[in-house]
RODO-2510 file (C-alpha; in nm, 4 decimals, decimal comma):
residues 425
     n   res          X          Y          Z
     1     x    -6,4942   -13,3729     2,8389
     2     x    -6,4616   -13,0396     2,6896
     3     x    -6,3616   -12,8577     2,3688
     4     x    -6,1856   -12,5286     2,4034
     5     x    -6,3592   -12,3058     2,1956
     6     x    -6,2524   -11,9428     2,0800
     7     x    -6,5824   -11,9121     1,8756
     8     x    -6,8980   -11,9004     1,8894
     9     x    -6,9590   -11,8583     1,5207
    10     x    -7,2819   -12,0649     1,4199
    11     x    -7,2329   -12,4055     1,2137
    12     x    -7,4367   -12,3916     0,9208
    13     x    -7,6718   -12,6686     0,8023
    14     x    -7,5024   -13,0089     0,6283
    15     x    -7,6888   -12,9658     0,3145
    16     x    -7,4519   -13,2206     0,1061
    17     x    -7,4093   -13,5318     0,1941
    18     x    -7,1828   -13,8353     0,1257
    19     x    -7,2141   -14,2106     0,1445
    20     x    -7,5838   -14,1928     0,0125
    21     x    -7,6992   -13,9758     0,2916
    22     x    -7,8941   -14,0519     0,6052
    23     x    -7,9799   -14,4087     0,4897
    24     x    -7,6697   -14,4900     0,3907
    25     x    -7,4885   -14,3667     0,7086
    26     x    -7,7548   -14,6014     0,8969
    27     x    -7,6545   -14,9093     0,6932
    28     x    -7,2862   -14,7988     0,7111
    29     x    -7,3425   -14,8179     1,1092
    30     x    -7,4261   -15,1803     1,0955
    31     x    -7,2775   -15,2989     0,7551
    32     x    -6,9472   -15,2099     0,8687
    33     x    -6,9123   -15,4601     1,2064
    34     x    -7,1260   -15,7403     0,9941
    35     x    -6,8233   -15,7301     0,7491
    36     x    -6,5686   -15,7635     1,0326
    37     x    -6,7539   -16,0794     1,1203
    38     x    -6,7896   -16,1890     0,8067
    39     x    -6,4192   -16,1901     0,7404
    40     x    -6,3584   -16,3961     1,0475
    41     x    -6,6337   -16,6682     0,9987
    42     x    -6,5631   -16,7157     0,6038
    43     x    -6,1965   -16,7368     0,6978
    44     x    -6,1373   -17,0515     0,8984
    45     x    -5,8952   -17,3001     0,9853
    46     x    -6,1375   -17,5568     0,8040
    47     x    -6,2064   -17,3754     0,5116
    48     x    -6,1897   -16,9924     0,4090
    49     x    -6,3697   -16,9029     0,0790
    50     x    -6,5821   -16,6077    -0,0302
    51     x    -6,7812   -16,8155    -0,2200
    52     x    -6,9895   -17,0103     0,0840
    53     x    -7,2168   -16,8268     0,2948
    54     x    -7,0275   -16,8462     0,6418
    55     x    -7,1964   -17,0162     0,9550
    56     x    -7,2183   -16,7565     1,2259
    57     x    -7,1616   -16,8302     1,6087
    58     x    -7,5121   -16,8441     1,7665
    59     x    -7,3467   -16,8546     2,1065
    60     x    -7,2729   -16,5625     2,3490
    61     x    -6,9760   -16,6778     2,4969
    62     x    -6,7865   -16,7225     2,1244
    63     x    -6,8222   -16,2998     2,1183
    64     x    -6,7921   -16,2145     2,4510
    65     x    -6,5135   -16,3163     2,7112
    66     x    -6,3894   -16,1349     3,0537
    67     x    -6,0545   -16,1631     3,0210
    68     x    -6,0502   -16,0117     2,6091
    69     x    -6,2587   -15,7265     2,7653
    70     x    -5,9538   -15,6048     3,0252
    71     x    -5,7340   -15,7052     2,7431
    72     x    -5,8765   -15,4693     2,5171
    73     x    -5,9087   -15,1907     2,8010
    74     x    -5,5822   -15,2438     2,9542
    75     x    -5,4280   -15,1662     2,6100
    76     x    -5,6672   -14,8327     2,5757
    77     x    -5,5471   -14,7171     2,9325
    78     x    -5,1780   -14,8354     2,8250
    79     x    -5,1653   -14,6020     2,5126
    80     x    -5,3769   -14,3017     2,6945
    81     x    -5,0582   -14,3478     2,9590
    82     x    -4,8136   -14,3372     2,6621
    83     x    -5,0102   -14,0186     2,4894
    84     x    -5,0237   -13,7721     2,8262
    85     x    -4,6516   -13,8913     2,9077
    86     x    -4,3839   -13,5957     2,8826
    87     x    -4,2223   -13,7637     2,5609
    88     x    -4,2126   -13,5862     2,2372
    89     x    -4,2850   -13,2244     2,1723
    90     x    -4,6183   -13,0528     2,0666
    91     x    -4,6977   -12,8757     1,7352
    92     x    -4,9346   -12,6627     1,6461
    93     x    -5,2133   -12,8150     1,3705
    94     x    -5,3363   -12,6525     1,0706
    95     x    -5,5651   -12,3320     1,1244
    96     x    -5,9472   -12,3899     1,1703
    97     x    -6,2639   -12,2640     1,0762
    98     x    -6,2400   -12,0097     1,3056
    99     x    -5,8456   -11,9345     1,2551
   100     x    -5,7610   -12,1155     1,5602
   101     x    -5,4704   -12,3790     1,5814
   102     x    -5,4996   -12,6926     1,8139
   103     x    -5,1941   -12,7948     1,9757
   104     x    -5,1660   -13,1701     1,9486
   105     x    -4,9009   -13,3503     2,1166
   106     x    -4,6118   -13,6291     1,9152
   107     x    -4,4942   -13,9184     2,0781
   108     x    -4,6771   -14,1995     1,8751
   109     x    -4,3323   -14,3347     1,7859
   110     x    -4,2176   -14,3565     2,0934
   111     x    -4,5237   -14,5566     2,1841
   112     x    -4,4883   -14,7677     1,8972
   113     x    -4,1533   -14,8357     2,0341
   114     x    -4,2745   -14,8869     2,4098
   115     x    -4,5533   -15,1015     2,3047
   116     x    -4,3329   -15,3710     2,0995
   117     x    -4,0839   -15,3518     2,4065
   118     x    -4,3458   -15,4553     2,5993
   119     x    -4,4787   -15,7314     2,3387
   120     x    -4,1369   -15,8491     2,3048
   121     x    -4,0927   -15,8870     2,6792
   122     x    -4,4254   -16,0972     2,6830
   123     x    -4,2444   -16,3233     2,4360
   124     x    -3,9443   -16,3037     2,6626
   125     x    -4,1284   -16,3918     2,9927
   126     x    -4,3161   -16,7007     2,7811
   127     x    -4,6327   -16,4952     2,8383
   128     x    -4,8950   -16,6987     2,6121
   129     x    -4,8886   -16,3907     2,3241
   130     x    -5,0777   -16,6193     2,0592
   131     x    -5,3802   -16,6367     2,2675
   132     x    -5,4769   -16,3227     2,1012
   133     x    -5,5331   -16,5117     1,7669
   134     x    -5,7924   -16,7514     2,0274
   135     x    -5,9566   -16,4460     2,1461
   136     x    -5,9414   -16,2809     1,8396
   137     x    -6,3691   -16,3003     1,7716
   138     x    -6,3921   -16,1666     2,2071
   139     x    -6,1397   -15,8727     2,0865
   140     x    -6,3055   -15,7687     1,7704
   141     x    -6,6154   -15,7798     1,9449
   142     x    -6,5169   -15,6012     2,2113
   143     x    -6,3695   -15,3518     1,9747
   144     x    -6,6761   -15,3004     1,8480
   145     x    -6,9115   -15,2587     2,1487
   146     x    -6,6554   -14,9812     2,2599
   147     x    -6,6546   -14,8380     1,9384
   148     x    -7,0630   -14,7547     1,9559
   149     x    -7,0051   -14,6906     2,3397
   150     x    -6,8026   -14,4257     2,2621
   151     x    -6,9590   -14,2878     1,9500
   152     x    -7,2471   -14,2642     2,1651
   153     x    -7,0898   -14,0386     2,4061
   154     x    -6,9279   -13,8340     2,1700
   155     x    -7,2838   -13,7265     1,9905
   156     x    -7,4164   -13,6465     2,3681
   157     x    -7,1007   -13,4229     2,4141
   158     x    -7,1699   -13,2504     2,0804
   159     x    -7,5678   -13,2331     2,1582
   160     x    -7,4515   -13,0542     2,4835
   161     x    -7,1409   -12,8339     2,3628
   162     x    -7,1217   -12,5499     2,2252
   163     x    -7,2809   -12,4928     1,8235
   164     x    -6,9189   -12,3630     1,7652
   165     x    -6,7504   -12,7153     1,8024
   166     x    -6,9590   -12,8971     1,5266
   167     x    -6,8474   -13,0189     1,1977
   168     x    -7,0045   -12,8635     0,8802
   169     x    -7,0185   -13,2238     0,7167
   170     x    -7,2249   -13,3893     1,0443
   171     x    -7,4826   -13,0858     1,0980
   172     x    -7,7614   -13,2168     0,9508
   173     x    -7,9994   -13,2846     1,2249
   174     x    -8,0414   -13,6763     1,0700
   175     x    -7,9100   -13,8717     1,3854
   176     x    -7,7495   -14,2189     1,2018
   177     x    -7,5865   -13,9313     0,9573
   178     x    -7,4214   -13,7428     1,2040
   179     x    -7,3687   -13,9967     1,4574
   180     x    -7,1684   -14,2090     1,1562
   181     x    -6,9695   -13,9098     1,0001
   182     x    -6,9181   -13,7548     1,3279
   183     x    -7,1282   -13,4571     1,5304
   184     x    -6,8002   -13,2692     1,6766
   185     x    -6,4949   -13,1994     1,4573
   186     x    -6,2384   -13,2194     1,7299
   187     x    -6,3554   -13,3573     2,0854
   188     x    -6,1202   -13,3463     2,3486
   189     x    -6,1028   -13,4107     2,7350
   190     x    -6,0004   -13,1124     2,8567
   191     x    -5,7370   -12,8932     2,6216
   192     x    -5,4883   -13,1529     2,5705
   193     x    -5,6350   -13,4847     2,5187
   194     x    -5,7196   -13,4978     2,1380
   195     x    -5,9725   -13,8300     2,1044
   196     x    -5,9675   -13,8111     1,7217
   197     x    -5,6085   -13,7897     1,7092
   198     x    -5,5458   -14,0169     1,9369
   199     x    -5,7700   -14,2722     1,8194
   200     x    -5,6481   -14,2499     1,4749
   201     x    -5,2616   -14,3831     1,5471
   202     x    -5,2192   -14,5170     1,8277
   203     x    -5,4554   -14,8038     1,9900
   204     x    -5,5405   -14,9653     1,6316
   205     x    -5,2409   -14,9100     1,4497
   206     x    -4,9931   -15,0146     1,7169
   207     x    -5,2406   -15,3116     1,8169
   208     x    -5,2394   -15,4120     1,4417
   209     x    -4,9226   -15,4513     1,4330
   210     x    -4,9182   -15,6524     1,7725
   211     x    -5,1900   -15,9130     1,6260
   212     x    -4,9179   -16,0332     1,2946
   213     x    -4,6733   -16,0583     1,5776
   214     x    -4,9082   -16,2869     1,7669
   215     x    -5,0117   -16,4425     1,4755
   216     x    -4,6458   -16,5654     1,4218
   217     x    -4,6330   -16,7115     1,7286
   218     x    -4,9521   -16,9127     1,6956
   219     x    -4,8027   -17,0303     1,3452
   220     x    -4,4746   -17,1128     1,5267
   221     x    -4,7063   -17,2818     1,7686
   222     x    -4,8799   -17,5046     1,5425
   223     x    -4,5979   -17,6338     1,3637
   224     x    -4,2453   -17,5733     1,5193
   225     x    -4,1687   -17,3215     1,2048
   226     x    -4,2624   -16,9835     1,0509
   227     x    -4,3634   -16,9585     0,6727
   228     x    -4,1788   -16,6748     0,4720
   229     x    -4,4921   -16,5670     0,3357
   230     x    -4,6125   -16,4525     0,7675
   231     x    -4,2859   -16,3105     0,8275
   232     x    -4,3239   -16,0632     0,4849
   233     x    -4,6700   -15,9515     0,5479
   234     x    -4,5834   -15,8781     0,9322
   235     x    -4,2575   -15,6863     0,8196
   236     x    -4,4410   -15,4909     0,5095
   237     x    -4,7048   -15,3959     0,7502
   238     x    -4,5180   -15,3081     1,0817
   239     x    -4,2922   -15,0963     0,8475
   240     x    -4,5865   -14,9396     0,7080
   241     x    -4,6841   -14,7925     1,0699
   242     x    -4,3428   -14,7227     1,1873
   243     x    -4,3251   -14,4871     0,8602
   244     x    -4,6733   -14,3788     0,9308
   245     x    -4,5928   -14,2804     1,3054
   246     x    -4,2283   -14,1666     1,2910
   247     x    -4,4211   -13,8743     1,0069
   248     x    -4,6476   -13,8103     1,2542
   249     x    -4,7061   -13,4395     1,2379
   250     x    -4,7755   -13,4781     0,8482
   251     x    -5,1608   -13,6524     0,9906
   252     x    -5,2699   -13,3139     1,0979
   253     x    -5,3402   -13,1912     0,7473
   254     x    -5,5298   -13,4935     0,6532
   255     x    -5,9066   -13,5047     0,5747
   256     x    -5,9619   -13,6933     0,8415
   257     x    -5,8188   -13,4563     1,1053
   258     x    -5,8778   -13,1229     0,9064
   259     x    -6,2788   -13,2011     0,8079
   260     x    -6,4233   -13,5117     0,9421
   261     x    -6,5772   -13,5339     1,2637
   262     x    -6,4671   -13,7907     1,5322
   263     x    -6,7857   -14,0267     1,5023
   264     x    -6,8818   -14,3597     1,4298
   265     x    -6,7109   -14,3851     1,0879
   266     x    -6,3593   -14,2842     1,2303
   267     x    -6,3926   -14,4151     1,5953
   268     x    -6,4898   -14,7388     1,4329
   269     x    -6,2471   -14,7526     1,1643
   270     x    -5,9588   -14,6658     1,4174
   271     x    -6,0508   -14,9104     1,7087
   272     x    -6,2407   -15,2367     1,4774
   273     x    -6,1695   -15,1944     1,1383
   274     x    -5,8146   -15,1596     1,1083
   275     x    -5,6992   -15,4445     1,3429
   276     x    -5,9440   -15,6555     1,2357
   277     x    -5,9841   -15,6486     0,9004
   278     x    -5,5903   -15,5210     0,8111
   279     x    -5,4834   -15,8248     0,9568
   280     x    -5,6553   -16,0777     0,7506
   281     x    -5,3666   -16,2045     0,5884
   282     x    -5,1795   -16,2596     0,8579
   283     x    -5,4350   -16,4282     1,0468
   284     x    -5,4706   -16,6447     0,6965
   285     x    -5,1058   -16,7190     0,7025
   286     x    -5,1487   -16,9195     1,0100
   287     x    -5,3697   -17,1933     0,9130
   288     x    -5,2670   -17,1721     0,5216
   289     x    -4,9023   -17,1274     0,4907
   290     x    -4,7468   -17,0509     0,1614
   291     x    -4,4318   -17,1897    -0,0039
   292     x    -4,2576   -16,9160    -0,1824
   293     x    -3,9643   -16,9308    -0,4178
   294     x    -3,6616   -16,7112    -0,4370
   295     x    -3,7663   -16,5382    -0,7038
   296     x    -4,1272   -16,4702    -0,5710
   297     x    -3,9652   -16,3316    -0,2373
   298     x    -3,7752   -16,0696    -0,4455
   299     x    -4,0719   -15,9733    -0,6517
   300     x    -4,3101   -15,8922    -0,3841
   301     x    -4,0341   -15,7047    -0,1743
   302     x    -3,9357   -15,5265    -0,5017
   303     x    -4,3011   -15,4399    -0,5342
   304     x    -4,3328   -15,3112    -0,1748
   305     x    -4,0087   -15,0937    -0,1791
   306     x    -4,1604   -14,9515    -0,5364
   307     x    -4,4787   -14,8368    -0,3630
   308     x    -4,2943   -14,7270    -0,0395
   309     x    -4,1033   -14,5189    -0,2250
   310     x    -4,4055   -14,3609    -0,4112
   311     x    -4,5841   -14,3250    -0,1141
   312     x    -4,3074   -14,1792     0,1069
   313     x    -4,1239   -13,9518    -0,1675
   314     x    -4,4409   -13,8295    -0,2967
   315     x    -4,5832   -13,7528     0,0687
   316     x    -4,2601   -13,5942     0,1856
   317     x    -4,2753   -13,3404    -0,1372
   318     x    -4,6054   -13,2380    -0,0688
   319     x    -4,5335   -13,1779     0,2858
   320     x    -4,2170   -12,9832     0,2193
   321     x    -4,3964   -12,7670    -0,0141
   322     x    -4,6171   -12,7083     0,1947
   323     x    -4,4769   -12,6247     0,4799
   324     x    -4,2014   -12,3458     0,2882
   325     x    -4,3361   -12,2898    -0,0890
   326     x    -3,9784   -12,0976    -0,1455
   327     x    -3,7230   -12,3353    -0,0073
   328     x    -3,4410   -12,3252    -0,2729
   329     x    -3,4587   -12,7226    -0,2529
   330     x    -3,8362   -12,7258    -0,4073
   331     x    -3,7192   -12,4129    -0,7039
   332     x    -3,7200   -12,6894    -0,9587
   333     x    -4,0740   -12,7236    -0,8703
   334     x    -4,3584   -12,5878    -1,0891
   335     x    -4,6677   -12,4663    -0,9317
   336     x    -5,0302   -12,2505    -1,0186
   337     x    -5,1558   -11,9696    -0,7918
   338     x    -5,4572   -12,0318    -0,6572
   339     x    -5,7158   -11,7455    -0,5000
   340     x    -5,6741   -11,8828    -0,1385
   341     x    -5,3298   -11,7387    -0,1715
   342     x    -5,1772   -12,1251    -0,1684
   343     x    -4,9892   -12,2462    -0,4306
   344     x    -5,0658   -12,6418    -0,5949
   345     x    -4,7779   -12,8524    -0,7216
   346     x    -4,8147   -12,9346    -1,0772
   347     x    -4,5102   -13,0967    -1,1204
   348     x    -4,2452   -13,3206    -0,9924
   349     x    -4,4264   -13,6164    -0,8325
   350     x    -4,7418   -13,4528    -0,7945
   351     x    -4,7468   -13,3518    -1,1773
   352     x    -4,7746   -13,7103    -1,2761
   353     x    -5,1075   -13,7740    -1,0931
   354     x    -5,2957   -13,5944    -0,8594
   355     x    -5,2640   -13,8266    -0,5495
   356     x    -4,9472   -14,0151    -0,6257
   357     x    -4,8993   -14,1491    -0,2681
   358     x    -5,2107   -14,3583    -0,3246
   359     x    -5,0650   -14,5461    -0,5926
   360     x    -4,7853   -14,5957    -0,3803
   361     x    -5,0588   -14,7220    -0,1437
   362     x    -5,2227   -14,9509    -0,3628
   363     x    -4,8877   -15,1011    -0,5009
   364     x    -4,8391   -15,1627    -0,0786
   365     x    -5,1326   -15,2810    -0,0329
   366     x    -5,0909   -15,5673    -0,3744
   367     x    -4,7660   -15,7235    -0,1617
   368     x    -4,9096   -15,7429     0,1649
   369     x    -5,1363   -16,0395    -0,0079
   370     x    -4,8979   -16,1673    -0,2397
   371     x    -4,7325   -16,3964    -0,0052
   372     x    -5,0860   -16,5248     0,0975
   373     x    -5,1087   -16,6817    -0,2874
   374     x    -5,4535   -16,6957    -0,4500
   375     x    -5,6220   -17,0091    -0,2372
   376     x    -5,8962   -16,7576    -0,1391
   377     x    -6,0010   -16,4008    -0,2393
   378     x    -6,0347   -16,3277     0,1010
   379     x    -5,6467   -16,2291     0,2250
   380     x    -5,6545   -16,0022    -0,0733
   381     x    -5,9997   -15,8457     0,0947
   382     x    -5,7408   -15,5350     0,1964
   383     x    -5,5800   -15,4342    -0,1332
   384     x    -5,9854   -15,4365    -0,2916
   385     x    -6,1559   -15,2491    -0,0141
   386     x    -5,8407   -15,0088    -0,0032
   387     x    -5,7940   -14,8902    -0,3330
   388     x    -6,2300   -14,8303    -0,3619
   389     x    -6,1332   -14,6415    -0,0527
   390     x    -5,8614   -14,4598    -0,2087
   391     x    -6,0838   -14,3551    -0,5097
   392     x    -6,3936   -14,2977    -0,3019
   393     x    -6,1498   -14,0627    -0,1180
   394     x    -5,9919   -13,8996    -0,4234
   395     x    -6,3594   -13,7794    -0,5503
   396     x    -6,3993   -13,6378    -0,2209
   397     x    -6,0885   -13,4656    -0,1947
   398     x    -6,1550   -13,3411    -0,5565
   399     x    -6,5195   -13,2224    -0,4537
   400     x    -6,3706   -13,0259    -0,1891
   401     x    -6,0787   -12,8610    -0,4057
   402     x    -6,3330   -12,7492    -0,6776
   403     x    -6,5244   -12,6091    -0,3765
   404     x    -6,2243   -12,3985    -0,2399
   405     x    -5,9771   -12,3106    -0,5429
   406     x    -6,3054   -12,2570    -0,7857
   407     x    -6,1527   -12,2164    -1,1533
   408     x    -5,8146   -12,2364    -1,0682
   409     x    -5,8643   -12,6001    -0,9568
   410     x    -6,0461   -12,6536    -1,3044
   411     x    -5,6879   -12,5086    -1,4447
   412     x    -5,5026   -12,7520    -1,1910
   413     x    -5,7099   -13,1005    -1,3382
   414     x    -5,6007   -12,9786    -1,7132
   415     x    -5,2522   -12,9584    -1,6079
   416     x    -5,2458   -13,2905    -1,3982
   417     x    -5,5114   -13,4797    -1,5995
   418     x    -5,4949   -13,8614    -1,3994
   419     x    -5,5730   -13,9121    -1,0645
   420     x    -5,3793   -14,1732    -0,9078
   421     x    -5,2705   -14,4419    -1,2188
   422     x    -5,0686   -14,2166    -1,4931
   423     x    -5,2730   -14,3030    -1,8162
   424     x    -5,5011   -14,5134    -1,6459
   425     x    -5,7121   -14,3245    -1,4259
***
């Protein structure tokens, strides 16, 4: 694996640090698969409540199981197939430290696509799809092996590449704190083969959307019929990536590709995290199906097409602007000069809160559990952990903005006082 390189400019020193440091990054390492676990033991057919301490498998062959293991790689090799394929076009990313420009290639749609062909033809050929909700513990635990596998082998690549490739916020010398946040900012295999980026679309996000769909056939399964409620949350959510992947491009001015190195924290939360913890309520669905009424179905699906259109309006905006600050379409837009030389929107949807799409988020997030009914906490685990996500994210993001725009981002949080919730927060 290799990292080209146009730099040799020296790293300096992490000398801030997030998520309480090198103790918490250690914790982090470990807290983070115990909760995945967690969420599957407390949530059984039997019984699934938050308010019972679960009773965890003692035996070996409840984690691990061959045929889950070349599941799980199959599906890695199947989407590394889909990535190098000549599908899509390439862009070029947002400039780096050093002023250079990665080239990153856009196809995950068409994967997306490929992938639920391939689902669907499972389906088709009576292939037994729903045994992925009875291997779901040998997945997620696979998932998770792989995960610190590869973390691993992406500090040793840092330790041995050049100083140049490093990530300011994992240069600390602690090794849980860089091995959690990430060592190298953007490892690749060769020039082409982008492991952050590809890691942060395609496997989990696709696959997530592949467990609801196998999660409606174990419910059809089990009882001959499929519950509104299953159908709704597997919808909402394989809408949610289709949007996410069909704006592909718009990822490569995230934090998470821009500033965070490709470490335990994302490789985990790509690969375990988000397949196995985003599809609690689905997974819930199965054994505790909902009856919904007319009126509830049109209230949660008004609530999700509020937030989608937040989310997506508000996103689109911001990318617009930012990609041409003087298209005539945006001239109704107000916005403050900064000393970068960039401009920030102070108006239009972005005037109303700082981070608008993550209220669209949050109201997203609300009617993915709605049609899971309040039985348990537990299917509504998503919409908590997301939105202290989304505010643990939106003090970072506001760290880093005071950091680069100085008092002109102080004039930007007097114009645009709330952060996500107008007149709330």
């Amino acid at each position: 694996m290799a990292t080209d390189k146009k730099s040799d400019a020296v790293i300096p020193k992490t000398t801030e640090f997030e998520f309480m440091g090198p103790i918490g990054g250690f914790l982090m390492i470990f807290s983070l698969p115990i909760t995945v676990y967690y969420l599957y033991f407390a949530c059984q057919p039997t019984s699934c409540s938050a308010l019972q301490i679960p009773s965890f498998s003692t035996s070996v062959s409840d984690y691990i199981d061959s045929s889950a293991i070349l599941i799980f790689l199959a599906w890695m090799l199947f989407q590394a197939v889909l990535y190098v394929m000549p599908i899509g076009y390439e862009v070029k990313g947002m400039p780096l430290r050093n002023g250079e420009r990665l080239t990153y290639k856009i196809n995950a749609f068409y994967a997306f696509l490929v992938s639920v062909a391939f689902f669907g033809g499972a389906v088709y050929f009576n292939y037994p799809v729903s045994m992925l909700y009875d291997k779901y513990l040998h997945l997620a635990t696979t998932s998770i092996i792989f995960s610190f596998v590869v973390s691993t082998l992406l500090y040793i690549k840092a330790k041995l590449g050049p100083q140049s490739a490093l990530c300011s916020r994992a240069n600390s010398g602690y090794f849980f704190y860089d091995f959690f946040m990430g060592h190298e900012l953007n490892p690749r295999i060769g020039n082409k083969f982008d492991l952050k980026y590809f890691c942060e679309l395609r496997p989990g996000l696709i696959g997530w959307v592949l467990l609801n769909f196998a999660m409606i056939a174990k419910a059809y399964e089990k009882s001959g019929s499929v519950s509104a409620g299953i159908i709704l949350v597997s919808v909402f959510q394989a809408w949610y990536v289709m949007d996410g992947l069909w704006h592909e491009p718009a990822i490569l001015s995230t934090m998470d590709i821009l500033h965070d190195g490709f470490g335990f924290m994302l490789v985990f939360g790509d690969l375990a995290w988000v397949p196995f913890t985003y599809s609690i309520q689905a997974r819930y669905l199965v054994d505790y199906p909902t009856e919904l009424s007319n009126l509830s179905i049109v209230f949660i699906i008004a609530m999700k097409v509020i937030g989608y259109i937040i989310f997506r309006a508000s996103n689109s905006q911001k990318d617009a602007f930012r990609k041409n600050p003087n298209d005539p379409k945006l001239k109704h837009l107000q916005s403050i000069p900064t000393r970068t030389g960039s401009r920030l929107l102070v108006s239009g949807w972005w005037g109303m809160v700082r981070h608008p799409n993550y209220l669209g988020d949050i109201l997203m997030a609300i009617s993915w559990s709605l049609p899971c009914g309040t039985g348990s906490v537990l299917p509504w685990f998503y919409p908590i952990y997301f939105t202290i996500l989304l505010i643990h994210r939106e003090m970072r993001d506001s760290h880093q903005c005071k950091q680069k725009y100085g008092k002109d981002w102080d004039e930007y949080c007097r114009r645009v006082k709330y952060r996500i919730i107008p007149f709330v927060y």
